[in-house]
C-alpha positions, -999 to 999 in steps of 0.1 A, spaced: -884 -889 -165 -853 -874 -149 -848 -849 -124 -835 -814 -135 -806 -806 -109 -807 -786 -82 -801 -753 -84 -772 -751 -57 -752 -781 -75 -714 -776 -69 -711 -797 -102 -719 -774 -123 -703 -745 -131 -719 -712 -130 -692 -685 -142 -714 -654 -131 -723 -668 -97 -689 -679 -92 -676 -643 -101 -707 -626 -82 -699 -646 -48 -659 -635 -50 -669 -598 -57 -686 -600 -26 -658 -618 -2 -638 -592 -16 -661 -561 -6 -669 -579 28 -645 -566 51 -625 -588 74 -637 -604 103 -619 -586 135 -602 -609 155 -620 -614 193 -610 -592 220 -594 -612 250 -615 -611 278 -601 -593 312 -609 -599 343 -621 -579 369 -587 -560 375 -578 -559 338 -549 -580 320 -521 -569 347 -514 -604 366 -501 -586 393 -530 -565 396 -548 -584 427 -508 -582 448 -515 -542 442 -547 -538 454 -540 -560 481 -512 -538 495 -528 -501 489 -556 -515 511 -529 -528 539 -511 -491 536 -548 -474 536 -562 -494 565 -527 -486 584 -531 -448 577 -565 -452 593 -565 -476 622 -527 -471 637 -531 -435 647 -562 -451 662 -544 -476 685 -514 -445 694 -539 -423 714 
């Protein structure tokens, strides 16, 4: 006695499934691309060159006056 076929067999050709599954890629919305990850100072490459010289001019503020008394 033969097997009946599975129900899942992309052989045959079920109209209303086929119609039922497009419906619903259609209704799906679309995927949203992934966000880039940023680093710790954001996407700006010369991000790290600016905080490196705001805490040169910050530390000057602070410890020059120190060393002119």
């Amino acid at each position: 006695m033969a097997k009946p076929p599975p129900e899942d067999d992309q052989r045959i050709t079920d109209l209303n499934r086929y119609r039922k599954a497009k419906e619903a890629e259609r209704k799906r919305p679309p995927p949203k691309p992934p966000r880039p990850r940023e680093g710790l100072l954001g996407s700006n490459p010369k991000a790290g060159l600016i905080l490196a010289i705001a805490v040169i001019v910050l530390l000057a503020l602070f410890v020059v006056p120190m060393f002119l008394r």
